[in-house]
N, C-alpha and C positions, 0 to 999 in steps of 0.2 A: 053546596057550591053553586054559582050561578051560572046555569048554562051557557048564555049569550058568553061568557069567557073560553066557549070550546070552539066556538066558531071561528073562521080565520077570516082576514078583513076581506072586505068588497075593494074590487082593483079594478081600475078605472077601464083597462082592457087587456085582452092576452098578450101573451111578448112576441112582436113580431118576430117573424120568420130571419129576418139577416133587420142587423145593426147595423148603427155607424162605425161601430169599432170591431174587429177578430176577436173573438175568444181568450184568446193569448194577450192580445195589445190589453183589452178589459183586464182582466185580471192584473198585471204588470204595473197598471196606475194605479190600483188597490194596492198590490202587494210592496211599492219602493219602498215608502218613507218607515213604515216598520221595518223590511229589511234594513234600510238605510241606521236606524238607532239600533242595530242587531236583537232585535225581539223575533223575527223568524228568519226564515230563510235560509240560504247560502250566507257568502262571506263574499260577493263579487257586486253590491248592488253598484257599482260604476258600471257595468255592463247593463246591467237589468234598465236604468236610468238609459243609457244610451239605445236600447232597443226601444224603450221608449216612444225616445227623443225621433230618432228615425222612423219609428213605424215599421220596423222590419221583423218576420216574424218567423225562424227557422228552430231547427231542433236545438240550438243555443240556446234559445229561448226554452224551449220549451223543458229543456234541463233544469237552467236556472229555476220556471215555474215548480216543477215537480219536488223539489227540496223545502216547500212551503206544505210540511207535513200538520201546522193544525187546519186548512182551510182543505188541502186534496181529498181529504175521506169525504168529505162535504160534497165536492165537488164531484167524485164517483156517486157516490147515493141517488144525489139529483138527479142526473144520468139517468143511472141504470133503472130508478124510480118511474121516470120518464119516457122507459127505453129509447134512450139516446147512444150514439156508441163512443162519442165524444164527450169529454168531463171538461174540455174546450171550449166547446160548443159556448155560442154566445149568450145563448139563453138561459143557459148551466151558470156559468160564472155571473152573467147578469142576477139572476136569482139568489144567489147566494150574498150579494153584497149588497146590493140592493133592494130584490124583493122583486118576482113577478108570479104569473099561476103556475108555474112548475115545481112551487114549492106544497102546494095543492097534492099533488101528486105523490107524494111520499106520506106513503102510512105510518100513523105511530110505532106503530110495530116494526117499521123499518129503521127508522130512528133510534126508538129502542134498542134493539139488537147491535147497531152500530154503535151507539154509546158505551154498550157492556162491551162490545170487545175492544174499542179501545180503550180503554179508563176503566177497567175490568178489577186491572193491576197496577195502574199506578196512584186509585185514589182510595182513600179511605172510604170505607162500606157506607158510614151514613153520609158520608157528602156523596157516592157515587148512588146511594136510592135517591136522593132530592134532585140530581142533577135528570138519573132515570124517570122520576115521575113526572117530571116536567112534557115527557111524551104523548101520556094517556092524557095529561091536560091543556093538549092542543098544540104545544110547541113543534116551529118546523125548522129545518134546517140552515137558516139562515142568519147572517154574521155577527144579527142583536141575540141573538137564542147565545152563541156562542160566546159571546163578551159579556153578557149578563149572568149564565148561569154556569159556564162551563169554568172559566179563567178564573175568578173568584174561588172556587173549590178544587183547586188543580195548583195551588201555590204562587198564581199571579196576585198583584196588591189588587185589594178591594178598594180602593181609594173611588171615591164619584169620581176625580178629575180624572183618574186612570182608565176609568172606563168610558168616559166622556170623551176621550182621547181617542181610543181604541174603536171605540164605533164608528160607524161609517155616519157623518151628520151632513146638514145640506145648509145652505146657505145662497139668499138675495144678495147680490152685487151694489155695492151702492159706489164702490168708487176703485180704481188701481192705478198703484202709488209702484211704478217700477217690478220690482221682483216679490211684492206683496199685494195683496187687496183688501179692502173691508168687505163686510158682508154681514147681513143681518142672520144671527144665528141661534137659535135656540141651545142654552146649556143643559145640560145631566144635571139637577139636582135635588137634594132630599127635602121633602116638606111632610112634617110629622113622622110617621116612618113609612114612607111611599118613598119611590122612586121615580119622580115624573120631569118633564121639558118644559121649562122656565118660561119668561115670555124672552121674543125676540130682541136681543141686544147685541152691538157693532162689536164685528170682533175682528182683529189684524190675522190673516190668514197669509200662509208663504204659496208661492205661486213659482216663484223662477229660482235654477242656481246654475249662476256663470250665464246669466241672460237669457236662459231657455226652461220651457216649462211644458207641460201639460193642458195646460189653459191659455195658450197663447192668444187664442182670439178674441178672450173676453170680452165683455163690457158689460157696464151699469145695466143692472134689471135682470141679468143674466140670471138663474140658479146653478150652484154648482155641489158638488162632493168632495169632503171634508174629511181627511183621512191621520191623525198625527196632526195637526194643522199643516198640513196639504192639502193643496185643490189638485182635486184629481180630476175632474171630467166637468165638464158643461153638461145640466141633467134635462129632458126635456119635463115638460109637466106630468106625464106620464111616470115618468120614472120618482120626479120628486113625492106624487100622491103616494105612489108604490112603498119608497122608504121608509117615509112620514107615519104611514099604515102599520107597515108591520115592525119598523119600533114603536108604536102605538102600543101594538099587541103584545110584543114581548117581554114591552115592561110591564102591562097588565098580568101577565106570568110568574113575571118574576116578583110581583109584589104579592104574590099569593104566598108566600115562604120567607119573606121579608121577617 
C-alpha cells in the first residue's frame, strides 16, 4: 500500500477560534434539506427551516439537532477527541461537514472503536471489517468518510447520484435566478472503477422556499455548500480548500476497496 494515502491533507490553516455562524445555526443548514426529504432526523423540519431562517438558537433547536443520530456520534467524537465539551462547538460541527484540523485529532483507534459499537449490530461482519478498516488506513470522521463508506454498506443505495447528493459539494456562483442559482460544480463520478470529481459543469441549485433562504446574500463569484441541491452557506476560501481536501482524500480511501 502506498503510504503518502495514510497521510491526511495539508489545510490551508487551523479553524478559527469563533465563526460566522453558532454551532447549532452550522449544523441546521447541513442538516434541513435531508430532514426535509425525511432521510434523517425528526419529523418537524418546518421548525428546524424556520430556526434557520431567524438565526435563533435555543434548546428547541438543539432537540430538533440531537434526533440527527447518523451525524451526533461524529459530532461527540470530535469533541471529546479534541477535548472540547461542546459537540456544538463550531469547530466540532465545522469539521465534520466540512473539514478542518480537529479532524487531525482523532485517532484511528478512536474511530475504530466508535464504528464497532455502533454498527457492531446492525451490519453484516464483512461489510462491518471494510467499513472498520477504513480506520487503520487513514480515514477520519468526516461527512465524505461517512457517505462513501458507511451508507453504502449500512442499506443506503449505492447509486453515484445518491451519493453525489448526500455529500456535502461546493460550488462557483455564476448567476441567481430568484429562489434558484447556477453555479459551477464538480459531479461524483465513475471512470474505470475509480470514484473521482468530474470537471466543473453549470448546475441549477435551490436556494429559497417561499422567498427565504440560507444564501440570501449571494452573488456571482461567490462559493457556496451544496447539500441535496441546497446551498447551504456562502464558503470562504478557507473553508472551500478544506472540503475540496478531504473529499480528495476520502475518495482516495474509498477507492482502495472499490
Amino acid at each position: 500500500m502506498n503510504n503518502d494515502l495514510l497521510m491526511p491533507p495539508t489545510l490551508t490553516a487551523a479553524p478559527e477560534k469563533n465563526t460566522a455562524l453558532a454551532g447549532p445555526q452550522l449544523f441546521a443548514r447541513y442538516a434541513f434539506m435531508p430532514n426535509r426529504l425525511t432521510y434523517c432526523g425528526g419529523d418537524d423540519n418546518a421548525a428546524l427551516f424556520q430556526y434557520c431562517i431567524e438565526g435563533v438558537t435555543d434548546p428547541g433547536l438543539l432537540q430538533l439537532l440531537a434526533q440527527f443520530s447518523g451525524a451526533m456520534p461524529y459530532l461527540k467524537l470530535i469533541a471529546r477527541s479534541n477535548l472540547l465539551a461542546d459537540p456544538f462547538d463550531a469547530r466540532v460541527v465545522e469539521a465534520y461537514w466540512l473539514g478542518n484540523g480537529l479532524l487531525q485529532g482523532v485517532q484511528a483507534r478512536s474511530l475504530y472503536d466508535s464504528m464497532r459499537e455502533r454498527f457492531g449490530k446492525q451490519i453484516d461482519p464483512k461489510n462491518l471489517e471494510l467499513i472498520l478498516g477504513k480506520a487503520p488506513a487513514g480515514a477520519h470522521p468526516h461527512h465524505s468518510f461517512h457517505v462513501l463508506e458507511v451508507c453504502p454498506r449500512n442499506g443506503w443505495p449505492q447509486a453515484v447520484t445518491w451519493m453525489d447528493n448526500c455529500r456535502i459539494s461546493w460550488g462557483q456562483v455564476v448567476a441567481v435566478n430568484g429562489a434558484t442559482l447556477a453555479a459551477q460544480v464538480r459531479a461524483l463520478q465513475v471512470l474505470g472503477n475509480q470514484l473521482v470529481l468530474g470537471d466543473a459543469k453549470i448546475r441549477q441549485v435551490n436556494r429559497q422556499i417561499d422567498g427565504r433562504g440560507m444564501v440570501d446574500q449571494v452573488k456571482t463569484g461567490d462559493w457556496i455548500s451544496i447539500h441535496w441541491n441546497w446551498a447551504c452557506q456562502i464558503l470562504s476560501p478557507r473553508q472551500v480548500a478544506n472540503l475540496e481536501r478531504w473529499t480528495d482524500y476520502h475518495l482516495t480511501i474509498a477507492n482502495q476497496t472499490l
